[in-house]
C-alpha positions in Angstrom: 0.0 0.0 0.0 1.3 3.0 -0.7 1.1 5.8 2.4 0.8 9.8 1.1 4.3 10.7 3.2 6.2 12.4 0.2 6.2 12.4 -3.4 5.7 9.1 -5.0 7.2 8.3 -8.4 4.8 6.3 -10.5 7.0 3.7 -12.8 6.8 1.2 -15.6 5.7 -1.5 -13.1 2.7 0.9 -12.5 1.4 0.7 -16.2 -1.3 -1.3 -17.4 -2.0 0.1 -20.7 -0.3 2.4 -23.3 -0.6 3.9 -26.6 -3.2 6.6 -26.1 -3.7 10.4 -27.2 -5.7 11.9 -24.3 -6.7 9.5 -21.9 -9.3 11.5 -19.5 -12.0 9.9 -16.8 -10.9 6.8 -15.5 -14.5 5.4 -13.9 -14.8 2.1 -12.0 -17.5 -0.3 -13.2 -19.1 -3.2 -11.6 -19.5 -5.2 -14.9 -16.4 -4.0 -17.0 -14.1 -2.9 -14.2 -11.7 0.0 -15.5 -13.6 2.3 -18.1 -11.3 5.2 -19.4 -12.1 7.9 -22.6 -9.9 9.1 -25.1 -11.1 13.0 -25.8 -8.2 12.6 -29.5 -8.8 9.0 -30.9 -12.1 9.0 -29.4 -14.6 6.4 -27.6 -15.2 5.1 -24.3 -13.6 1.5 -23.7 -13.1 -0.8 -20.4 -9.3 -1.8 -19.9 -8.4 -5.4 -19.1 -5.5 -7.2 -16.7 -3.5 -7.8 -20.0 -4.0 -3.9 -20.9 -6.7 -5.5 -23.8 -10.1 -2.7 -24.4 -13.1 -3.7 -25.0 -15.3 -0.7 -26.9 -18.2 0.6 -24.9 -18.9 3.8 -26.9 -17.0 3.6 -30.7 -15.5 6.9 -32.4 -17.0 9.7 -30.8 -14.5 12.6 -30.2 -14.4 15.1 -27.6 -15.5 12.8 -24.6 -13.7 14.6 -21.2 -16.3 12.8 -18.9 -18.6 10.5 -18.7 -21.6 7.9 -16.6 -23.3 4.9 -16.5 -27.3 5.2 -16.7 -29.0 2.6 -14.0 -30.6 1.4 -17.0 -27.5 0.7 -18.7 -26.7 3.2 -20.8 -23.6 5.5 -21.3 -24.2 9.2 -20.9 -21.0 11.0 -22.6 -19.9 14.7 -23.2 -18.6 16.1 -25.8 -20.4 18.5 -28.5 -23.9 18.0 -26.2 -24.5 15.7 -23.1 -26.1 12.0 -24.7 -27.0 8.8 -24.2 -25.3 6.1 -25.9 -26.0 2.2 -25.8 -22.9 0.2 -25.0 -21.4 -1.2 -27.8 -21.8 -4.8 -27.4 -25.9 -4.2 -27.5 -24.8 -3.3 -31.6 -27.6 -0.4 -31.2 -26.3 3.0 -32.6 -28.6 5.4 -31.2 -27.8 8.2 -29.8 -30.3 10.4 -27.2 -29.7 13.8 -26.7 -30.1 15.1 -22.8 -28.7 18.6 -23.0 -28.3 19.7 -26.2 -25.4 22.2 -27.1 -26.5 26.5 -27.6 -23.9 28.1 -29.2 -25.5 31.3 -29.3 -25.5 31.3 -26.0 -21.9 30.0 -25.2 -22.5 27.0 -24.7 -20.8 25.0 -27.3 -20.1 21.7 -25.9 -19.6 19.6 -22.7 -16.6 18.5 -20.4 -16.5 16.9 -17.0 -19.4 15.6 -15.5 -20.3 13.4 -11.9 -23.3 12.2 -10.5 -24.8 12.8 -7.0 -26.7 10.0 -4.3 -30.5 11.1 -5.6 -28.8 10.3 -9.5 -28.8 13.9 -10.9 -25.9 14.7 -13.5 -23.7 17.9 -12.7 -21.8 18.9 -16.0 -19.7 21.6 -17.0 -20.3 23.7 -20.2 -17.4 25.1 -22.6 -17.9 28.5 -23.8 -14.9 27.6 -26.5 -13.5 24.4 -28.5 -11.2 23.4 -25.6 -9.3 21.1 -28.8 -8.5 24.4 -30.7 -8.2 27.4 -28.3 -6.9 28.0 -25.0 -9.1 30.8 -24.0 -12.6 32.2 -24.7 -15.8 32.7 -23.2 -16.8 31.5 -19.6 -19.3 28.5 -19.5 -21.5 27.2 -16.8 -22.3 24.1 -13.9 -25.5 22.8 -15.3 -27.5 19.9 -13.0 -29.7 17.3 -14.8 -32.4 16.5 -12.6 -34.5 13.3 -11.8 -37.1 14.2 -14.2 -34.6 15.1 -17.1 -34.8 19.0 -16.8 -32.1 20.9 -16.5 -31.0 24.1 -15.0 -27.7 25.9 -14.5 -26.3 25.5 -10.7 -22.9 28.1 -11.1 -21.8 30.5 -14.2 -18.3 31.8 -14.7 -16.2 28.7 -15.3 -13.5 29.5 -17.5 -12.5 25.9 -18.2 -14.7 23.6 -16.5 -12.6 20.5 -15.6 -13.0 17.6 -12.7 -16.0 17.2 -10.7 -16.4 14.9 -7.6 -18.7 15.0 -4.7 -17.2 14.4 -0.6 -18.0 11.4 1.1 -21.2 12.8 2.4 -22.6 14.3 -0.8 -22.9 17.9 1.4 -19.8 19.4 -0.8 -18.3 19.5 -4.3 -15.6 19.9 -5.9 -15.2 21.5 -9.2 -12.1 22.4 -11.2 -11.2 25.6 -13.1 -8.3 25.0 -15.7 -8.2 28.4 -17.0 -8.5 30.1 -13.2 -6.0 27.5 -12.1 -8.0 26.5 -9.2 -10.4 24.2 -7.4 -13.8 25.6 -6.2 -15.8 23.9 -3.4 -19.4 24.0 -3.3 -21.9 23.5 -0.4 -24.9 20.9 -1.7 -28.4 21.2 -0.4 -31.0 18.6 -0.8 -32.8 20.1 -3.6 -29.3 19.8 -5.9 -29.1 24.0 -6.3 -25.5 24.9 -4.7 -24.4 27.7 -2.2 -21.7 30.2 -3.3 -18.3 28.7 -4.7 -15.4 29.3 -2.5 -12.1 29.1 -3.5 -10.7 25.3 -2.5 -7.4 25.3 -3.6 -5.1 27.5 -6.2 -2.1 25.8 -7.5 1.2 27.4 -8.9 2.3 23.7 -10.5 0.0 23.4 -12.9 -3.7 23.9 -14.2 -6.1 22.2 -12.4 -7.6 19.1 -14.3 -9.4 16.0 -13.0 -10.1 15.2 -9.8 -11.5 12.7 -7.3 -11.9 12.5 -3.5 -11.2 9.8 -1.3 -12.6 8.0 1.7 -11.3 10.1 3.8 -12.1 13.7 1.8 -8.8 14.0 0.4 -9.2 15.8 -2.8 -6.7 14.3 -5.7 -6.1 16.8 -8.1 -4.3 16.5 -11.7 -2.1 19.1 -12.8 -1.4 19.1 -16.2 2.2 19.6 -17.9 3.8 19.2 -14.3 3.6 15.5 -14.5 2.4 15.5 -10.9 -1.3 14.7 -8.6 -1.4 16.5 -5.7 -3.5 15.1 -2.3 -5.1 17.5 -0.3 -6.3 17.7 2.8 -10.5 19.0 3.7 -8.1 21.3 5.6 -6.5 22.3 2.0 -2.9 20.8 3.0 -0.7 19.1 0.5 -0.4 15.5 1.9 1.0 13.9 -0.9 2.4 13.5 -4.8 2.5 11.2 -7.1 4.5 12.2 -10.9 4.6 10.2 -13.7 7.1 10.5 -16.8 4.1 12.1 -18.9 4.0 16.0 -18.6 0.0 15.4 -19.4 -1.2 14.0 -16.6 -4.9 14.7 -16.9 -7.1 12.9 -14.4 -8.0 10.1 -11.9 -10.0 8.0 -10.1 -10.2 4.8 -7.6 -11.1 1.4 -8.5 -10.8 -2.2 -7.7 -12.5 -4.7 -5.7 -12.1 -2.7 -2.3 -11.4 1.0 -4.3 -8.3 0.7 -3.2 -6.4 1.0 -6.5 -5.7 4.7 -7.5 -5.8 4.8 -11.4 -3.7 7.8 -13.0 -4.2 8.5 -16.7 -1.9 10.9 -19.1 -2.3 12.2 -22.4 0.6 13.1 -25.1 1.2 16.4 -24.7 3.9 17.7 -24.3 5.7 14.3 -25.2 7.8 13.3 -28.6 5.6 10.2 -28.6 2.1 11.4 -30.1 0.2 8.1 -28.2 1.8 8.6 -25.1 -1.0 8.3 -23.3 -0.8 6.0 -20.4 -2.8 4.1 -17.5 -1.1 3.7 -14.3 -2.1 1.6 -11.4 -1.0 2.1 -7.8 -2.2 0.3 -4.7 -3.4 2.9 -1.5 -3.9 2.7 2.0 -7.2 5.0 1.7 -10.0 3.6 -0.4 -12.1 5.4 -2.8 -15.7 5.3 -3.0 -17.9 4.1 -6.0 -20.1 6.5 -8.1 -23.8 6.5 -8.4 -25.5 5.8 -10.9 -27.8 8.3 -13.0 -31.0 8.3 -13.1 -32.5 10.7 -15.0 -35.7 10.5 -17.4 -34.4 10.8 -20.9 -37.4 9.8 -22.8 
């Protein structure tokens, strides 16, 4: 197990898959274990022991987040927040939730999580995050029980990593472009309280995130190489780099949640699939996420 008592250096013995573009999301599934996206070479795919995929969403570009649907289904980001059948079902159809509005800023959809009740919190891009690195703010939306949605915070510059405490009462929401982490009190009804600043890094911009047991906050921090732990109490308890400058996001997994999955991206690298999936073994577990249940037709 590893302890967070200083920076921990994530090695080839840590890998379990390679070969990627931009690996982003890594999700924990009861029926196909590790589920990862890649936002470049596109689709949503479960990653085996042997570092084999099996393809759960095909093609689809753009995919920074992503959930499973208690009635199966994929919901994935991207141009507009949708429904997709996995792809071993061989059914192509895809449902639109929340649809993109360009003329209002909202051109497409990033990170997204999902609280106890089921409801779906995603972030909107104001820009093409592929082609830009600034532009217009975009918003928090929440998707509620009965498929209507409603925006829940404005003024995101780059909406990034999402994740919910233990206890559901707070969340935690990254800003690439602000290079911080807001927090956000939850009440029951799913509306939030005002953001407060969490956590502003000088290492890198803020990318995903997840919490552990405990309410340690794992943050990526893209073209450092490095995941910082913090504290509730916003202290840096521990590090873990990898050889990847584009370390983009993580997330727990396993049996007991006690694997810490670390994915990277090629930027930055002379390798254009340099993507990688890293494995590491923690003494604090993770904790599984809901699944969605909102009305989509």
């Amino acid at each position: 197990m590893t302890k967070l008592t200083k920076l921990t250096k994530l090695t080839k013995k840590n890998v379990i898959a390679e070969g990627y573009q931009t690996l982003e999301s890594p999700l924990w599934s009861e029926k196909y274990g590790l589920v990862v996206s890649d936002a470049t070479l596109g689709g949503v795919f479960s990653v085996q022991e042997d570092g084999s995929r099996i393809d759960l969403v095909k093609y689809r570009r753009g995919i920074g987040g992503f959930a499973f649907h208690q009635d199966g289904g994929i919901i994935v980001g991207g141009r507009n927040l949708a429904i997709k059948r996995p792809a071993e079902e061989n059914n192509d159809e895809t449902i639109v939730i929340l649809d993109n509005d360009p003329e209002n800023d909202v051109v497409g959809f990033n990170d997204m999580t999902v609280d106890s009740q089921g409801r779906i919190y995603v972030g909107s891009l104001g820009f093409v995050a592929s082609k830009t690195r600034e532009g217009k703010a975009g918003q928090l939306f929440l998707i509620d029980i009965d498929g209507k949605s409603r925006v829940v915070a404005d003024d995101i510059k780059l909406t990034n990593g999402l994740c919910f405490s233990p206890d559901g009462k707070i969340l935690y929401h990254a800003d690439s472009n602000r290079q911080c982490v807001y927090s956000y009190k939850v009440f029951e009804n799913g509306d939030l309280g005002e953001r407060q600043i969490f956590i502003e890094s000088d290492v890198g911009k803020p990318d995903g995130l997840v919490v552990d047991m405990q309410g340690n906050v794992w943050v990526a921090l893209p073209h450092s190489g490095e995941a910082h732990c913090y504290s509730s109490n916003k202290e840096v308890i521990g590090k873990l780099k990898v050889d990847e400058p584009m370390i983009t996001s993580l997330g727990f997994g396993g049996s007991d949640m006690r694997d810490l999955f670390v994915v990277s991206g090629s930027e930055g690298s002379n390798d254009e699939c340099a993507g990688k999936i890293y494995r590491v073994r923690m003494d604090v577990s993770g904790f599984k996420r809901p699944l969605a249940q909102v009305r989509y037709c």
